[in-house]
C-alpha positions, 0 to 999 in steps of 0.5 A: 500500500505504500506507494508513495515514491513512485506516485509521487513521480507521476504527480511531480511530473502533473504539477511541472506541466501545471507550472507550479509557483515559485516558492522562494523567490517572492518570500515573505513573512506570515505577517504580512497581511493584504489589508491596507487600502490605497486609491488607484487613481487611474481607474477610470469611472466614478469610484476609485478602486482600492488596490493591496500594496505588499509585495507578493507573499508566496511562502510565510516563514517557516520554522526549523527544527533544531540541529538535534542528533538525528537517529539513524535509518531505518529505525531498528531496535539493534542500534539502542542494543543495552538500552532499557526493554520494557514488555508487557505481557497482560498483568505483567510488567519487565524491565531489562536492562534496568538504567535506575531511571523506570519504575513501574508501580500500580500498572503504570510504567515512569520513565524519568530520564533521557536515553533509549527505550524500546517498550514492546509486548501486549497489555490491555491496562498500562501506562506510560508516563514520561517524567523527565527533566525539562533539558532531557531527549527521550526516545520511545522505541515502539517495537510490535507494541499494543498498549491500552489503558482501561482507565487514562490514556496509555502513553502521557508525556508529562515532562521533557524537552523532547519525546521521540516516538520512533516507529520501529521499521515494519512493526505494527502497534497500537495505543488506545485509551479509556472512555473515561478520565477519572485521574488527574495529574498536579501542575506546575502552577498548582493546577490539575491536569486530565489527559486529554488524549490517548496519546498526550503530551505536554512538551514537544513530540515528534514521531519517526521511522517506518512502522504503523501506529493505530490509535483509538481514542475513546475519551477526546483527541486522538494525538494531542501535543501542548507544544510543537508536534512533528511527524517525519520520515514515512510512518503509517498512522491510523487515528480514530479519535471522538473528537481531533484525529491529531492536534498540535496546539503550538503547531503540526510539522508533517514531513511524510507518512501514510495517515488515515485520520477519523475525527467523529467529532472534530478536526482531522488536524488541528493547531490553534494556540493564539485562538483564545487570545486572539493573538498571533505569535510567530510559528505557532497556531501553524498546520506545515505539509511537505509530505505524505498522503492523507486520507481525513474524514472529519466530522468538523473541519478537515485541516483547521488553524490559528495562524496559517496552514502551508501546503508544499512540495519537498522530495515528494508532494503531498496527497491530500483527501479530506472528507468533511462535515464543516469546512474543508482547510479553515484558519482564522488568518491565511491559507498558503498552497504552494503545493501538492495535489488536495481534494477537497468534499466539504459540507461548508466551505472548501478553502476559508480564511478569515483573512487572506488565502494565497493559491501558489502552486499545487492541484486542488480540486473543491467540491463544497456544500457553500463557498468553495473559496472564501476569504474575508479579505483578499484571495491571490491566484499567482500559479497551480490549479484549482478545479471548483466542481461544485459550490454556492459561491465558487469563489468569494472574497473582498479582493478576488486578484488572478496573477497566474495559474488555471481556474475552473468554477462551477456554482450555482449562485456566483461563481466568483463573488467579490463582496464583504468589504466595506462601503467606505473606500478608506476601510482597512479591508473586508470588515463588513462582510455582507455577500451580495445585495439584493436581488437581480444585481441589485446594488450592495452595501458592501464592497469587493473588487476583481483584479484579473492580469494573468492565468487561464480562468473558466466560470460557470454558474447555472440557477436563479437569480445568479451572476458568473463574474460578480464584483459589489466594486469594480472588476478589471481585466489587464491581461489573462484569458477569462471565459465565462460561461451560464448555464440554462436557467430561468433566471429567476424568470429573467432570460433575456434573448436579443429584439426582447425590447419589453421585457428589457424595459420591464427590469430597467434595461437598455439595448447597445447594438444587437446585444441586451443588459438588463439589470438581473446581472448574468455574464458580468453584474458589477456595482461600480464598473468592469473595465478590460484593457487587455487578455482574452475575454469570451462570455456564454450566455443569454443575459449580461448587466454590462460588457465591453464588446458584444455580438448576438451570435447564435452558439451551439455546444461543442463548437469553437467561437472567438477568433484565430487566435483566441477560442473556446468550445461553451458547453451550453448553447445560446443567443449572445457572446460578450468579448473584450480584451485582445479579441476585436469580434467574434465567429465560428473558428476552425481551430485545428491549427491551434495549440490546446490548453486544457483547463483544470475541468478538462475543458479545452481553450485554443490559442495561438 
């Protein structure tokens, strides 16, 4: 089943023809947030438009694990040879090797100094706890080990500098923990503690090597770390958990590995310190991904943090899959994918920040319940691919800005809605969340605004009462291709096929040339103005509230409309096309001679 060396080829070579974004080159500090607001004075129109001013942020600063002593591979037990052995065996309990630092009283095993121990055999009522100095390294060697405990969790890192679970190569263990606590353990400040999880650790913890570890937690968390948790090399983990698979609250550094997380209740993986205070502090409240495959199955979020989350490439790329009953990745301040390939099934939202989400690189495939992106403030698309294969909203926030990459939405309200920003051009950023207005792109009270310069961006939206490109501001186009594309609906009752004079006045409509606006929005529904100064805009559709160029032209589904060096096939059939940018008209086009680009939802846009 581990298969992970040579998928990874076939999904690096995937993400090289996808031109994934640069990682380095563009690095900023996770601090920086695009919230100031400054006035564009050469938009053209009678608002002024805000536009975000730091430099592009690609990847935040990532911390780095000391310069301890790495063990070396693979992980087997021969290497700490006349280290202490601990073995269960049911009622029974033996040390060998004996350094004067375990003792073993009343079912439960203390281990009370750094070194080596190798803890193997089977006990169905144990524990082990970790009572070391605050500067010991304590490594835990799991060798076809199978703890439970019918009354606390089996394995409580109490004190230490660092506990190291190493997976002893080709092992299979197992840790599990009582349904209930009824012990409680003093702390420092004269407070009492309750392991909060089958594996429970106060300090850092980190786990190696190339065994399996199941475990099963019946109380609350599964794998729960007060500080720094790190996960590396390639070990297989099975948690199913009652309510957080895995929570590392200062942070969760996963390097590698096979993982199956169950989360009945909660998250798959979790790290929220900074939460309560609301407070940032650098390098924590963090969820870093560099590796590994992952299969999460969330009854809350799947991947959910503070600070931010940061998915990229290393020496393999992350398979990501995350099932969910709430919002797919979530954090309360930024989203960075440089990377790897997600798949997203969420209730909820697919991607949300309560900030900002930066899309760097990387193959993410979205279907959600609500939004498959939202960011209350600004979403930044500079490279990788995202495939919105159903959604509400597909893409909503208060600056919508599309630099580079592919894009493929498909919703049933907006497919990509700038909204939620304040009406007051001198707010910091998208303070009053507020979605659209009212009905038929009726003007908002709030404000959102669509910045297009570059990448390959297909939106569809098919229902009532909906618009493709929706901005509660302004919207303009410098460069990039941008298709657009609705579905057959009635509209809310409001269809609009050209020569309908009456019924374009009934909705406030007006008539330029052979094409009908009207004010149920459709194609392009802006509240303040959408401007195009280069790229390749080509629409699909029956109904627009504004566009640059349109032609009534007859459309059928399959056939290639727009010029000899700028085409696309609409799956839909229809009466009107809206055209702008770099394409001066349009027609039926022969596009044998053109070279294809395929979108992330497999659809195919031709250029020269």
């Amino acid at each position: 089943m581990k298969l992970l060396k040579s998928t990874l080829f076939v999904c690096g070579t995937a993400l090289a023809l996808c031109a994934c974004g640069d990682s380095s080159s563009n690095a900023t500090t996770a601090t920086e947030a695009e919230s100031t607001v400054v006035t564009d004075s050469t938009t053209e129109g009678s608002e002024s438009t805000p536009v975000s001013t730091p430099s592009t942020p690609s990847t935040p600063t990532i911390p780095q694990e000391d310069s301890e002593p790495e063990v070396s591979e693979p992980v087997d037990v021969s290497e700490i040879s006349g280290d202490p052995v601990i073995t269960f065996d049911n009622s029974t309990t033996t040390i060998e090797n004996d350094n004067g630092c375990v003792s073993e009283k009343e079912k439960v095993v203390t281990i009370y100094c750094a070194g080596n121990y190798q803890l193997t055999g089977k006990s169905s009522d144990n524990q082990v706890i970790v009572n070391a100095g605050s500067t010991d390294k304590v490594y835990l060697y799991l060798n076809e080990l199978q703890l439970a405990s019918a009354t606390d969790a089996p394995l409580y890192v109490q004190n230490a500098e660092k506990v190291f679970l190493m997976l002893v190569d080709g092992t299979k263990n197992s840790l599990e923990d009582a349904a209930t606590r009824t012990q409680s353990y003093a702390k420092a400040n004269g407070t009492n503690d309750t392991t909060n999880a089958t594996v429970y650790a106060k300090d850092d913890l980190t786990i190696k090597g190339s065994g399996d570890l199941t475990v099963i937690g019946n109380y609350n968390n599964g794998i729960q770390c007060s500080n720094d948790l790190r996960i590396r090399d390639l070990p297989g983990i099975t948690v199913t958990a009652k309510n957080h698979a895995i929570k590392g609250k200062g942070s969760v550094t996963i390097k590698g590995g096979y993982f199956t997380l169950t989360a009945t209740n909660g998250d798959g993986i979790k790290s929220d310190e900074g939460e309560d205070e609301n407070t940032i502090t650098e390098n924590k409240g963090i969820v870093v991904i560099t590796g590994g495959e992952f299969e999460i199955n969330a009854g809350d979020d799947g991947i959910q943090a503070f600070n931010y989350i940061f998915i990229a490439d290393s020496t393999s790329i992350p398979l990501i899959n995350v099932t969910s009953k709430g919002k797919g990745i979530v954090t309360d301040n930024r989203i960075y994918i440089n990377g790897g390939i997600t798949n997203i099934t969420s209730a909820d939202d697919g991607l949300h920040s309560n900030l900002n989400i930066y899309i760097n690189g990387g193959l993410t495939t979205i279907s959600a319940g609500d939004d498959g992106i939202h960011a209350d403030s600004t979403l930044r698309i500079a490279d990788g691919s995202v495939n919105i294969t159903k959604a509400v909203e597909g893409i909503e926030a208060f600056y919508i800005r599309a630099e580079g990459g592919m894009t493929a939405t498909v919703a049933s309200d907006d497919a990509w809605n700038a909204a939620g920003g304040s009406a007051d051009a001198n707010s910091q950023s998208g303070s009053q969340w507020g979605g659209r207005g009212g009905p038929g792109g009726m003007a908002s009270s709030s404000k959102g605004y669509i910045i297009i310069s570059g990448g390959y961006h297909y939106l569809y939206a098919a229902g009532n009462d909906i618009d493709v490109l929706d901005a509660n501001g302004t919207a303009t186009m410098s460069g990039g291709v941008l298709l657009l594309e609705i579905g057959t609906s009635n509209g809310g009752g409001m269809m609009f096929a050209p020569g309908q004079g009456g019924n374009q006045s009934s909705q406030g409509g007006n008539s330029s040339g052979s094409c009908s606006t009207n004010m149920a929005g459709g194609l392009i529904d802006t509240d303040s103005g959408f401007s195009i100064t280069g790229g390749v805009l080509l629409g699909f559709g029956s109904r627009t509230e504004e566009y640059p160029k349109c032609s009534a032209t007859s459309y059928t589904a399959g056939t290639a409309y727009g010029t000899s060096n700028a085409a696309f096939k609409p799956s839909t059939s229809g009466s009107m096309i809206v055209y702008g940018g770099d394409v001066g008209s349009v027609a039926q086009v022969d596009v044998s001679d053109m070279t294809e680009i395929t979108l992330p939802n497999g659809m195919t846009y031709y250029e020269k």
